[in-house]
Structure formats: C-alpha cells, structure tokens
mmCIF file of the N, C-alpha and C atoms, coordinates in Angstrom:
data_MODEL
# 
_entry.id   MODEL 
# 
loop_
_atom_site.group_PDB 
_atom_site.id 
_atom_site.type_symbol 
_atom_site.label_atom_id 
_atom_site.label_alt_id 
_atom_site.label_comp_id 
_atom_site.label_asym_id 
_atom_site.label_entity_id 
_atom_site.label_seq_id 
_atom_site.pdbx_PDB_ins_code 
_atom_site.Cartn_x 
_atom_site.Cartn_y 
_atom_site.Cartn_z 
_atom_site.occupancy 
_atom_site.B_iso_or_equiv 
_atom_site.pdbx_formal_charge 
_atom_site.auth_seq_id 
_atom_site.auth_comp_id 
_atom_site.auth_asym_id 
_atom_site.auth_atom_id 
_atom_site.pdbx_PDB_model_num 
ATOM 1   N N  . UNK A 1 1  ? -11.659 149.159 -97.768 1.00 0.00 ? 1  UNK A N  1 
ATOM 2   C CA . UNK A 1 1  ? -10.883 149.195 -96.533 1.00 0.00 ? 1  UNK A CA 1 
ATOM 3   C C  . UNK A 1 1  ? -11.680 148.624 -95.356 1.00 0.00 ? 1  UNK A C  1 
ATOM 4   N N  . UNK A 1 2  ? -12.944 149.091 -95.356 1.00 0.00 ? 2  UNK A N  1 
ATOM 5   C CA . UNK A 1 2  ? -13.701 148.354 -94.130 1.00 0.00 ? 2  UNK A CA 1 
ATOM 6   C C  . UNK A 1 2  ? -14.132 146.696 -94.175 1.00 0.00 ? 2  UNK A C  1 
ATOM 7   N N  . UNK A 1 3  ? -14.317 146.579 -95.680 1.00 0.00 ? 3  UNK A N  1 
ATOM 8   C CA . UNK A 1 3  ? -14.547 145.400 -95.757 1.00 0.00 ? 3  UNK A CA 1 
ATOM 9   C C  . UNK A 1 3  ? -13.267 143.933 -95.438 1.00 0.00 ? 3  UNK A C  1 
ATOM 10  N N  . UNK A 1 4  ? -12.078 144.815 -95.925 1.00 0.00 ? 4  UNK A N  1 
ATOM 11  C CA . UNK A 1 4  ? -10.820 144.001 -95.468 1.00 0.00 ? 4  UNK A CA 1 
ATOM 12  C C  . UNK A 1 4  ? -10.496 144.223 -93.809 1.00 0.00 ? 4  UNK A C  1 
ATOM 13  N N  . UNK A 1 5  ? -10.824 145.173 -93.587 1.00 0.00 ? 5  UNK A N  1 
ATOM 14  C CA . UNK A 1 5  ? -10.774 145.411 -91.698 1.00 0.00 ? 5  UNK A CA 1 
ATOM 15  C C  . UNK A 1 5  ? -11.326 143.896 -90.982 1.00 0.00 ? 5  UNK A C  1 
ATOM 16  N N  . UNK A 1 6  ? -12.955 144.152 -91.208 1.00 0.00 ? 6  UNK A N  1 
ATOM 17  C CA . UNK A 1 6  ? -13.709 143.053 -90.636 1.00 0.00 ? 6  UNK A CA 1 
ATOM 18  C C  . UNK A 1 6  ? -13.511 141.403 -91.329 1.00 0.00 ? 6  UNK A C  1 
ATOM 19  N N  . UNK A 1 7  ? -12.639 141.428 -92.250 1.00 0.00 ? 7  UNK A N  1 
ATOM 20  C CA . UNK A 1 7  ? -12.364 140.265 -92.717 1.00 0.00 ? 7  UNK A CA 1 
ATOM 21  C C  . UNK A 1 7  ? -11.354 139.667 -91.979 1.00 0.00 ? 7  UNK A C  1 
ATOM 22  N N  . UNK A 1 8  ? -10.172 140.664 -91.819 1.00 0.00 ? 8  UNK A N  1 
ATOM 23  C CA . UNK A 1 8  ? -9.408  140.287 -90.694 1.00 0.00 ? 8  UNK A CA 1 
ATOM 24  C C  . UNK A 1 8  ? -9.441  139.960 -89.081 1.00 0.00 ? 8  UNK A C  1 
ATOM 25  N N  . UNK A 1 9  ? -10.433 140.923 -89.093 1.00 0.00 ? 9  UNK A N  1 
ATOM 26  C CA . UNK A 1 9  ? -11.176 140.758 -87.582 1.00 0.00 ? 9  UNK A CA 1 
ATOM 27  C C  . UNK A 1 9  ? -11.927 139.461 -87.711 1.00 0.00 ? 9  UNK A C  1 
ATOM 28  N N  . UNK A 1 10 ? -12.475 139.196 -88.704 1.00 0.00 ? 10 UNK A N  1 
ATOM 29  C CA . UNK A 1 10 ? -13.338 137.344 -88.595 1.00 0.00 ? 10 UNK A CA 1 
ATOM 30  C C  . UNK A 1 10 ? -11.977 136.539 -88.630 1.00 0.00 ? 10 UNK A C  1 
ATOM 31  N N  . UNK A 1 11 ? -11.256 136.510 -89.474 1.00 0.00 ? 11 UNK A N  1 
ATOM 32  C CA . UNK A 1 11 ? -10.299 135.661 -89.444 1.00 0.00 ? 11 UNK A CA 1 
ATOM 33  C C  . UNK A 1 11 ? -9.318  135.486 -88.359 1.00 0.00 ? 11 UNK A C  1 
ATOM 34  N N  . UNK A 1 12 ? -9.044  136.743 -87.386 1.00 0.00 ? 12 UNK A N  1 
ATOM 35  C CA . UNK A 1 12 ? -8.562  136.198 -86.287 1.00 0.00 ? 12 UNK A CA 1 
ATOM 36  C C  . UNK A 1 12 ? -9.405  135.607 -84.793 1.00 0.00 ? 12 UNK A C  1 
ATOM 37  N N  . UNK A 1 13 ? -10.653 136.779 -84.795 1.00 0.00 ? 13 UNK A N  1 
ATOM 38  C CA . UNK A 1 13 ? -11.112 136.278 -83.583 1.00 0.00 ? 13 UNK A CA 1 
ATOM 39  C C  . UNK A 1 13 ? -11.607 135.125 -83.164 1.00 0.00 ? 13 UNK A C  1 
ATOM 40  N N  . UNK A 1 14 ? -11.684 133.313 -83.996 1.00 0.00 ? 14 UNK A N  1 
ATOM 41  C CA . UNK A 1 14 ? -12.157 132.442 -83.530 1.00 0.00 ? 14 UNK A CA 1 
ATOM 42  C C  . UNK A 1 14 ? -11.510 131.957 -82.478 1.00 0.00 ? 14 UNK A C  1 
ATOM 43  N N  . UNK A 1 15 ? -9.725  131.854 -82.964 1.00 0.00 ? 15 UNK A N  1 
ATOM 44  C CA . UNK A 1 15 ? -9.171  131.058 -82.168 1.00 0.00 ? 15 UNK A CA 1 
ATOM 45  C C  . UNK A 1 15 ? -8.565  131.972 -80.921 1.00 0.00 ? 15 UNK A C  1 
ATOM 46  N N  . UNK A 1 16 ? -8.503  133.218 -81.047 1.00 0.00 ? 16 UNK A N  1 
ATOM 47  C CA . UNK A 1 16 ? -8.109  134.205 -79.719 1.00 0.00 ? 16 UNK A CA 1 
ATOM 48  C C  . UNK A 1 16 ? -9.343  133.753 -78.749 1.00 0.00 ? 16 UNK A C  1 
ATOM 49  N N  . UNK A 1 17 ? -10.350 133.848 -78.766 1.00 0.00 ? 17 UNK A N  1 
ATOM 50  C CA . UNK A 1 17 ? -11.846 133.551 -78.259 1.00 0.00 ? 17 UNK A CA 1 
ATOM 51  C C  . UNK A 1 17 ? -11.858 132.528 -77.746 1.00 0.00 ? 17 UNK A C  1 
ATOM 52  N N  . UNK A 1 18 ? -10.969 131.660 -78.136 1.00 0.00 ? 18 UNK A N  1 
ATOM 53  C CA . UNK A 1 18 ? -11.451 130.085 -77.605 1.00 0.00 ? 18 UNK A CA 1 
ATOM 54  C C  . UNK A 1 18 ? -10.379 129.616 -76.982 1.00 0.00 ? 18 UNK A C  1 
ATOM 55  N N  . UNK A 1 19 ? -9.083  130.363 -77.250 1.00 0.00 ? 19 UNK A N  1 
ATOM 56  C CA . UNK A 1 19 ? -7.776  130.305 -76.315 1.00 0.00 ? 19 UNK A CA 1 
ATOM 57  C C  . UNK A 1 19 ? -8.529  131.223 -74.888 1.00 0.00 ? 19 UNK A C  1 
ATOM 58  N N  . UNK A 1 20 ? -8.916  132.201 -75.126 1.00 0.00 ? 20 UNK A N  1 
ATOM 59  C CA . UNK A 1 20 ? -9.451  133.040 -73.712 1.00 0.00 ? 20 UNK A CA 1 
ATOM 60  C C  . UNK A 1 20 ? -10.409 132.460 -72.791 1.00 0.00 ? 20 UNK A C  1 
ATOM 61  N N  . UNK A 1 21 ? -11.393 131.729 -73.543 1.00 0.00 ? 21 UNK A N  1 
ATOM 62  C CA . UNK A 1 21 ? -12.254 130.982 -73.071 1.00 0.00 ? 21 UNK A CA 1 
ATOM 63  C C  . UNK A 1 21 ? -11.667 129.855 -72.303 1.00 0.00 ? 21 UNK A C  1 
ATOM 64  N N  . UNK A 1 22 ? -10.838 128.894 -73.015 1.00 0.00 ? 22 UNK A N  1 
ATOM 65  C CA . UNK A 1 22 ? -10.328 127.516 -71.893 1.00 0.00 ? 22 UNK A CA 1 
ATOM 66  C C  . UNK A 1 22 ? -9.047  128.411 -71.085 1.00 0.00 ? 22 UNK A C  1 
ATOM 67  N N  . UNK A 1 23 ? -8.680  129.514 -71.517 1.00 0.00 ? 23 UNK A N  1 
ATOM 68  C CA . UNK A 1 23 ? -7.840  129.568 -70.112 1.00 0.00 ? 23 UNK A CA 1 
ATOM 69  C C  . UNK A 1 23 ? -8.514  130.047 -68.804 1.00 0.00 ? 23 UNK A C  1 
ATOM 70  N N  . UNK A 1 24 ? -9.950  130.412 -69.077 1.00 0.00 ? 24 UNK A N  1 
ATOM 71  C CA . UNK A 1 24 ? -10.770 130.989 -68.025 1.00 0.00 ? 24 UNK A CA 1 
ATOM 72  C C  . UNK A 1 24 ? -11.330 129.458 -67.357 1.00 0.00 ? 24 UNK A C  1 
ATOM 73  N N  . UNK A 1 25 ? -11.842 128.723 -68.578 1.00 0.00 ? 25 UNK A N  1 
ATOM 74  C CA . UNK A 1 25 ? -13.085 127.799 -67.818 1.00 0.00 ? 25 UNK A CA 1 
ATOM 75  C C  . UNK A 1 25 ? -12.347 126.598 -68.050 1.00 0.00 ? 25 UNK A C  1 
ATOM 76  N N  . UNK A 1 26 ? -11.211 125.955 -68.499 1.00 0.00 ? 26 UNK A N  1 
ATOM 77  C CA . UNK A 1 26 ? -10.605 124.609 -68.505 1.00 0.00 ? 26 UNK A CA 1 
ATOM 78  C C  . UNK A 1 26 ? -11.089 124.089 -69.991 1.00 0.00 ? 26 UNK A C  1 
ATOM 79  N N  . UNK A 1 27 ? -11.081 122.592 -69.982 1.00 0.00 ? 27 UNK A N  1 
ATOM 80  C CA . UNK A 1 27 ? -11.238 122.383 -71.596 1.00 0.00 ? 27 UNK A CA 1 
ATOM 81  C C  . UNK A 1 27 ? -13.266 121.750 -71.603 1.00 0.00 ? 27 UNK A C  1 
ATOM 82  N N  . UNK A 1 28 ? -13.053 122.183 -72.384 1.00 0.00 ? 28 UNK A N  1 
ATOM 83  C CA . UNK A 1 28 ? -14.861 122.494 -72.295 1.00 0.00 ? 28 UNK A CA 1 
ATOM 84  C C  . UNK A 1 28 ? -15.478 123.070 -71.948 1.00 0.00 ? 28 UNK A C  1 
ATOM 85  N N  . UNK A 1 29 ? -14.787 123.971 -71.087 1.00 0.00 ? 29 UNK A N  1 
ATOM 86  C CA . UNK A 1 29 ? -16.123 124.631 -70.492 1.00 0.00 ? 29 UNK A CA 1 
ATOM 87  C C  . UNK A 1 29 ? -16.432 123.945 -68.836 1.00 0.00 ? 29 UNK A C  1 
ATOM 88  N N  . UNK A 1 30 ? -15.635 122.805 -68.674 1.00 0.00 ? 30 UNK A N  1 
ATOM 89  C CA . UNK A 1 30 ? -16.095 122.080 -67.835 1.00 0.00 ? 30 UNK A CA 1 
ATOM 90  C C  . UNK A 1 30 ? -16.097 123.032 -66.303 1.00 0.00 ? 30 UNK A C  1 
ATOM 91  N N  . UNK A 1 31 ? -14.497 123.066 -66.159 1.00 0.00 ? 31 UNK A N  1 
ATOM 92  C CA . UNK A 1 31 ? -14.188 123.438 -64.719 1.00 0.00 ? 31 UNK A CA 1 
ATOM 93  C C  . UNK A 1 31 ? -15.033 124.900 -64.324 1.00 0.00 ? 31 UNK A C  1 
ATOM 94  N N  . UNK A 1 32 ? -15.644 125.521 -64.936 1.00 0.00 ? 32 UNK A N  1 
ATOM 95  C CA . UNK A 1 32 ? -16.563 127.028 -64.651 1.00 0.00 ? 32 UNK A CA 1 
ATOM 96  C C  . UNK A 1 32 ? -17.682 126.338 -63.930 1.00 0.00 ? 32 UNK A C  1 
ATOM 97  N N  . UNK A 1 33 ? -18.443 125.217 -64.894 1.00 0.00 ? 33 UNK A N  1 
ATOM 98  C CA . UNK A 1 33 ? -19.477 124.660 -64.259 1.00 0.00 ? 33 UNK A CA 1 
ATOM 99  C C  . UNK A 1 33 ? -19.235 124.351 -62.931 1.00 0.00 ? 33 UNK A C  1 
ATOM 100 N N  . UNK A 1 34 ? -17.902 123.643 -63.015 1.00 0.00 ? 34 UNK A N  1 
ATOM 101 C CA . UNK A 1 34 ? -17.539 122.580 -61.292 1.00 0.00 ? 34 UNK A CA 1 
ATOM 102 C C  . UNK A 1 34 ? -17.301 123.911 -60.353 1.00 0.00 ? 34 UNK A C  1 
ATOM 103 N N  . UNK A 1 35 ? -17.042 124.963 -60.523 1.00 0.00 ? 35 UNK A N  1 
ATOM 104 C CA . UNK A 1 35 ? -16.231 125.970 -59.467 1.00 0.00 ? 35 UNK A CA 1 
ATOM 105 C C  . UNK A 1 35 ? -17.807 126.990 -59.277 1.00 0.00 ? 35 UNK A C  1 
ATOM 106 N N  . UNK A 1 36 ? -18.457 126.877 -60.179 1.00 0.00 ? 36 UNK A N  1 
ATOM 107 C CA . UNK A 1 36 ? -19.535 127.776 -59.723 1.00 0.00 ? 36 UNK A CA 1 
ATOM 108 C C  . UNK A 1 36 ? -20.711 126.622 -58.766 1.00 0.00 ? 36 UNK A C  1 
ATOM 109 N N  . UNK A 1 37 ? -20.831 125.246 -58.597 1.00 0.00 ? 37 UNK A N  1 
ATOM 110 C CA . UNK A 1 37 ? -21.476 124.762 -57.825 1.00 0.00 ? 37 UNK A CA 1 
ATOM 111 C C  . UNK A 1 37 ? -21.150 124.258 -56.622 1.00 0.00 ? 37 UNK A C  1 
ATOM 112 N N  . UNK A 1 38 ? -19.911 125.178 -56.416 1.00 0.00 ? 38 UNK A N  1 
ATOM 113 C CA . UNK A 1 38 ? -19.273 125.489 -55.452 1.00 0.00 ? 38 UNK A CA 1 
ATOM 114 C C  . UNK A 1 38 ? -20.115 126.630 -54.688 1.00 0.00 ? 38 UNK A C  1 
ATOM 115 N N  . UNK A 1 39 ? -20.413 127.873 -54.933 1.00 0.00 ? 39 UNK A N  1 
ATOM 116 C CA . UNK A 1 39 ? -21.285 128.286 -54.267 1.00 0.00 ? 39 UNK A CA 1 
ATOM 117 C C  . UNK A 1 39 ? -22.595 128.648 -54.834 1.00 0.00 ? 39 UNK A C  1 
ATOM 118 N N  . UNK A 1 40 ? -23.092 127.496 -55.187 1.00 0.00 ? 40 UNK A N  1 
ATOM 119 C CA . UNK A 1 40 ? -24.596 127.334 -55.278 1.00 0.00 ? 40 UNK A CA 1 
ATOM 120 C C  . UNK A 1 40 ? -25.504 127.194 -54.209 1.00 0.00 ? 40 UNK A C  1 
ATOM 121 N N  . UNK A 1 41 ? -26.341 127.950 -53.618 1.00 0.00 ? 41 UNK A N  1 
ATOM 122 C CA . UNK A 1 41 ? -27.058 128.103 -52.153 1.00 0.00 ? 41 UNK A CA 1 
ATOM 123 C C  . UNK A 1 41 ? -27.664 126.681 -51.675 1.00 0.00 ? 41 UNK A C  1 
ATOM 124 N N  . UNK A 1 42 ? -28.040 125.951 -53.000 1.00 0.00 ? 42 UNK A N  1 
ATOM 125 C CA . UNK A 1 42 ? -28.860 124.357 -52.370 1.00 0.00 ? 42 UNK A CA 1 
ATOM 126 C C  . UNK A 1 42 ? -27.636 123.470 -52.442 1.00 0.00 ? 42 UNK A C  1 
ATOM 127 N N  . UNK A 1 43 ? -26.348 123.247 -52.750 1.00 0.00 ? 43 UNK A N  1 
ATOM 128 C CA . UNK A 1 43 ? -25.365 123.088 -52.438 1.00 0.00 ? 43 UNK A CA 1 
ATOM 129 C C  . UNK A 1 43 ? -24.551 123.503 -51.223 1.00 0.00 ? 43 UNK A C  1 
ATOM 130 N N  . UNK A 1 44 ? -24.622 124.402 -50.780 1.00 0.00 ? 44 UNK A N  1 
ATOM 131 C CA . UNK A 1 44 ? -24.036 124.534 -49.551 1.00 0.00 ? 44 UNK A CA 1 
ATOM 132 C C  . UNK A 1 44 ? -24.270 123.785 -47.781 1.00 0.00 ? 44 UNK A C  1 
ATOM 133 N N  . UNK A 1 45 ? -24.042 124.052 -47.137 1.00 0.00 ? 45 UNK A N  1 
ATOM 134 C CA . UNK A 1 45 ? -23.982 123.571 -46.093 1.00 0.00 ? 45 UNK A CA 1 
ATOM 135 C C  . UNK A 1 45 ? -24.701 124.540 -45.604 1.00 0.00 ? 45 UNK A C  1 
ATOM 136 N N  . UNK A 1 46 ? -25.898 123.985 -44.689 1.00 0.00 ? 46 UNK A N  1 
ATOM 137 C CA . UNK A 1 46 ? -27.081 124.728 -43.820 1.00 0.00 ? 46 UNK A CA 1 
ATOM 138 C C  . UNK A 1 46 ? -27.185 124.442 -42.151 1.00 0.00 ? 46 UNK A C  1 
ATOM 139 N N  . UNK A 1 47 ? -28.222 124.680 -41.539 1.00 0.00 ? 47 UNK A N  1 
ATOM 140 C CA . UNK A 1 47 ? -28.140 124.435 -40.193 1.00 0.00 ? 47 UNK A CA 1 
ATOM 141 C C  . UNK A 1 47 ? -28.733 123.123 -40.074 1.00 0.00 ? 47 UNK A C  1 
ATOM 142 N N  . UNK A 1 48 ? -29.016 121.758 -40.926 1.00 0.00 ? 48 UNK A N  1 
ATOM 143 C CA . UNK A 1 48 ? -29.241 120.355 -40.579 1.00 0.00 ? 48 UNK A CA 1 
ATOM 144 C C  . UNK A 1 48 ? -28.442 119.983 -41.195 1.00 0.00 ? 48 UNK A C  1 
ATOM 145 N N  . UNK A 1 49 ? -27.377 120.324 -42.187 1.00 0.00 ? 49 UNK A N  1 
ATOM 146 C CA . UNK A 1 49 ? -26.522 119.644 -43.127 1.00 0.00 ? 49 UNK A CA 1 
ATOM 147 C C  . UNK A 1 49 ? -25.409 120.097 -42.688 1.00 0.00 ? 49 UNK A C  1 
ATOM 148 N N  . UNK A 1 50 ? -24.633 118.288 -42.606 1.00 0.00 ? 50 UNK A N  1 
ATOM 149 C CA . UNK A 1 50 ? -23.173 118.840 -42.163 1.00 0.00 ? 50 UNK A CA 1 
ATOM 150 C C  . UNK A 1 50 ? -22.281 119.278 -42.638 1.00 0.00 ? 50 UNK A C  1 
ATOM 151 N N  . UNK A 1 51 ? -21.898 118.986 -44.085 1.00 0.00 ? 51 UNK A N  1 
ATOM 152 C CA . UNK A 1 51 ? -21.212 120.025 -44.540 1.00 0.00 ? 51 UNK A CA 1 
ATOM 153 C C  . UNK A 1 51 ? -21.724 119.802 -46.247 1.00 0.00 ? 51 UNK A C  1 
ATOM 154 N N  . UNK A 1 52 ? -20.947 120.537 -46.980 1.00 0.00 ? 52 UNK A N  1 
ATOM 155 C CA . UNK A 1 52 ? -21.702 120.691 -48.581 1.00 0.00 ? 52 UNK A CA 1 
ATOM 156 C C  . UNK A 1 52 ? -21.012 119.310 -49.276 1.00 0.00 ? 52 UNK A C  1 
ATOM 157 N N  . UNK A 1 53 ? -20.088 118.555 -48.802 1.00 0.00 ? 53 UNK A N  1 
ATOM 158 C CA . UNK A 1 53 ? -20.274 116.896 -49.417 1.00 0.00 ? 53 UNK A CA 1 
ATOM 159 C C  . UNK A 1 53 ? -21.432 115.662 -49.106 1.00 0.00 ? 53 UNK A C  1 
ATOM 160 N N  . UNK A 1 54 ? -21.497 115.856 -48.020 1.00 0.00 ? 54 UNK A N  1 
ATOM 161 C CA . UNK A 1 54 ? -22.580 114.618 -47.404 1.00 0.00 ? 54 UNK A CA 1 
ATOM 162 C C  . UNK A 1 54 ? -23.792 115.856 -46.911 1.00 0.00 ? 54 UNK A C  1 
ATOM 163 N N  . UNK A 1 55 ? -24.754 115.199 -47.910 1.00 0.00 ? 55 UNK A N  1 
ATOM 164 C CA . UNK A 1 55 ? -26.039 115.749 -48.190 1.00 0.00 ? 55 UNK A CA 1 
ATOM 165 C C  . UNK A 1 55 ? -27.432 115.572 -47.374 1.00 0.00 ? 55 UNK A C  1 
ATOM 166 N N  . UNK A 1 56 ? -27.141 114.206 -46.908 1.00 0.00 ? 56 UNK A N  1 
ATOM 167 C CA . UNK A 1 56 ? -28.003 113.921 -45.773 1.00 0.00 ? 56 UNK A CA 1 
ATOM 168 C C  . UNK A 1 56 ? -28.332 114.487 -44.854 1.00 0.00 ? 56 UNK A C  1 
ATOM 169 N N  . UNK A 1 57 ? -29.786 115.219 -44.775 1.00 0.00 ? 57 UNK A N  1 
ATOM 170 C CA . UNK A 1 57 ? -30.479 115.851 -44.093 1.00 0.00 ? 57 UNK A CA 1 
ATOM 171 C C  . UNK A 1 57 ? -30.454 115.861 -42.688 1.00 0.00 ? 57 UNK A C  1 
ATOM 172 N N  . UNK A 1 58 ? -31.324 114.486 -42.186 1.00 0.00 ? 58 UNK A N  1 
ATOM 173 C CA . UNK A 1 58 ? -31.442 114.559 -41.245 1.00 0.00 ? 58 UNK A CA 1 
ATOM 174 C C  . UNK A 1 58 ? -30.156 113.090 -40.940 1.00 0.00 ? 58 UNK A C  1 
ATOM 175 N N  . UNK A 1 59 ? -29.367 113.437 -40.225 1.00 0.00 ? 59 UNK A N  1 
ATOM 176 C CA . UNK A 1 59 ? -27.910 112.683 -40.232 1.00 0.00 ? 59 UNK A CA 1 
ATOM 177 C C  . UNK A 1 59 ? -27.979 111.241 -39.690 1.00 0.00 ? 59 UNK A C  1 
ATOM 178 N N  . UNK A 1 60 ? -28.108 111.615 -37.874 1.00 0.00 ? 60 UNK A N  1 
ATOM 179 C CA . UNK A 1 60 ? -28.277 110.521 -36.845 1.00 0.00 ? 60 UNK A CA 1 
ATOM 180 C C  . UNK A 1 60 ? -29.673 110.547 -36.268 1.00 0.00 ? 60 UNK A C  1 
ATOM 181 N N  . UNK A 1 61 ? -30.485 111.455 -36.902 1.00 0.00 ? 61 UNK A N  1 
ATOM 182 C CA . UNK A 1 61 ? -31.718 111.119 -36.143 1.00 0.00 ? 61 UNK A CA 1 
ATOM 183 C C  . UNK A 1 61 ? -32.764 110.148 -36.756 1.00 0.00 ? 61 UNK A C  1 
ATOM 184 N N  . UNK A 1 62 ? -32.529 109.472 -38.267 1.00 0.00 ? 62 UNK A N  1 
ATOM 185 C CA . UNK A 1 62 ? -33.739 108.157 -38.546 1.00 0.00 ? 62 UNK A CA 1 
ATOM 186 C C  . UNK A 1 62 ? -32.648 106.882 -38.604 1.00 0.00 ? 62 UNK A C  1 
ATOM 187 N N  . UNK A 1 63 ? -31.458 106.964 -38.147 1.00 0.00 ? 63 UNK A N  1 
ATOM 188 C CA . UNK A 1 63 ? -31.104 105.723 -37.871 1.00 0.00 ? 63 UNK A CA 1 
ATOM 189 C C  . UNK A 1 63 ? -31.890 104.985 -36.728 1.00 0.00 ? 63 UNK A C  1 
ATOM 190 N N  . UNK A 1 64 ? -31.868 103.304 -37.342 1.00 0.00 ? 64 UNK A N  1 
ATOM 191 C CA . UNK A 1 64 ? -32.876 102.199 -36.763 1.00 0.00 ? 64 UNK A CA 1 
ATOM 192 C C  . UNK A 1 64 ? -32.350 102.570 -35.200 1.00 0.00 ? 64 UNK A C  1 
ATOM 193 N N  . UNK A 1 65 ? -31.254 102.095 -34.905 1.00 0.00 ? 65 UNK A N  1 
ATOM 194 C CA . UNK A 1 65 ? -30.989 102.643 -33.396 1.00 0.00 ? 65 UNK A CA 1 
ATOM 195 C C  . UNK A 1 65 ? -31.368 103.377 -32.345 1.00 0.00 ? 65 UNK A C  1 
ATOM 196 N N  . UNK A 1 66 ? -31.275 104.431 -33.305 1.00 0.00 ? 66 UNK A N  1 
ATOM 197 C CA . UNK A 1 66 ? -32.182 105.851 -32.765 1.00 0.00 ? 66 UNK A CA 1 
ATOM 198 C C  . UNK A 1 66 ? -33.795 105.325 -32.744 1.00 0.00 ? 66 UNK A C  1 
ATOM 199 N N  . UNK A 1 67 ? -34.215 105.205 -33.681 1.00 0.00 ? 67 UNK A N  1 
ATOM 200 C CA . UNK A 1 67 ? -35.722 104.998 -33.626 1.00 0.00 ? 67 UNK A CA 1 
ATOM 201 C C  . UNK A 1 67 ? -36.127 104.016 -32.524 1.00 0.00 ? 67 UNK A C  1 
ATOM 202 N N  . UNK A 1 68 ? -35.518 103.104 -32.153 1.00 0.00 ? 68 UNK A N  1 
ATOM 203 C CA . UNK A 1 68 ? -35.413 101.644 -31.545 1.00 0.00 ? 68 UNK A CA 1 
ATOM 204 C C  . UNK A 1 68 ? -35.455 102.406 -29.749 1.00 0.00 ? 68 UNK A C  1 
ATOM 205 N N  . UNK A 1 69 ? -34.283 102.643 -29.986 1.00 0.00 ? 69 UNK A N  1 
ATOM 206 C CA . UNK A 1 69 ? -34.369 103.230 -27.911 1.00 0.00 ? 69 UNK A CA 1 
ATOM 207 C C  . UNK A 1 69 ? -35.358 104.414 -27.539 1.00 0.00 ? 69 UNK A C  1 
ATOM 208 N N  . UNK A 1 70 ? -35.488 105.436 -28.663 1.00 0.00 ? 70 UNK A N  1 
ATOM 209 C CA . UNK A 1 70 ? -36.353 106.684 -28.306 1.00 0.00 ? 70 UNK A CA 1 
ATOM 210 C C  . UNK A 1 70 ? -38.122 106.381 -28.743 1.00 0.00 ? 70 UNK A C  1 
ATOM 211 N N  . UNK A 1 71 ? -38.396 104.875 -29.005 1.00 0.00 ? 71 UNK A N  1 
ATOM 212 C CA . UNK A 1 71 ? -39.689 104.841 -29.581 1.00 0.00 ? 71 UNK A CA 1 
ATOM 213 C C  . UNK A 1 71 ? -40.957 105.492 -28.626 1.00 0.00 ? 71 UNK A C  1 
ATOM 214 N N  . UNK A 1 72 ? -40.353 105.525 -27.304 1.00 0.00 ? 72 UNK A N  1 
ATOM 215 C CA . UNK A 1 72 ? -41.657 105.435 -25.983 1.00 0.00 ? 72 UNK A CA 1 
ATOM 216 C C  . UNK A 1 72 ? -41.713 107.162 -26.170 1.00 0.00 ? 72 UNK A C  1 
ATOM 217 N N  . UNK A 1 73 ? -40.434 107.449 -26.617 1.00 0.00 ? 73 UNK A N  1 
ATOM 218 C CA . UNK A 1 73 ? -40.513 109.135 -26.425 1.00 0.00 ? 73 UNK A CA 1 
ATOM 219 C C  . UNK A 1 73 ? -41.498 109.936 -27.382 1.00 0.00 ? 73 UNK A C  1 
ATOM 220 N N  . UNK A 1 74 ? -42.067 111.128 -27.524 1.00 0.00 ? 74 UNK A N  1 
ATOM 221 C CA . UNK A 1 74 ? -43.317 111.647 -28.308 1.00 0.00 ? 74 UNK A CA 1 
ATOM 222 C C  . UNK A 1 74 ? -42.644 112.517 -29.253 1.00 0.00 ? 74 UNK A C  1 
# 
C-alpha cells in the first residue's frame, strides 16, 4: 500500500510542479528573474542616478561642454 501511494505521488507530481512553477515565474523561469531585478538595490535609482533605466552616474557633469566653460573653476 505505501509503496503504490508514493508511486502515485511520483507519477503525478512532475507535471503539477511545473504547471505551478510557469504559472508563478512565466516560461522558463524567465519573468521571476526580470521582476526580481526590479528591486535589486544596485539597480535602483540613488541620489546621482536618475532613474533605474539610464545608469549613468555622473549625468551632465563630464560632458565636453561642461568641462570646456568650467575649466578655470577648482
């Protein structure tokens, strides 16, 4: 009896498991990855970064322009 229990229990739980799984995370696995680096702390947006798409540090301050008129300044 126990041995037919857990036989049934192997034989159903692959595909329940993997239906539960992509309805949580998409197909692969993928979309969990994409939604959790969503709030990843070196991903986010800080007090020199303008927001969590454009990554660039320091924004308008090493453009040539900038460097060009403020050179005399210290």
């Amino acid at each position: 009896m126990f041995s037919l229990s857990t036989t049934r229990l192997m034989a159903f739980r692959p595909t329940q498991m993997n239906f539960v799984a992509h309805w949580y995370c998409g197909h692969n696995y993928r979309h969990r990855f994409m939604r959790d680096k969503r709030f990843h702390p070196s991903h986010q947006a800080s007090h020199d970064a303008r927001n969590r798409f454009s990554k660039r540090k320091f924004f308008k301050t090493n453009r040539w322009n900038y460097t060009q008129a403020y050179k005399d300044m210290p």
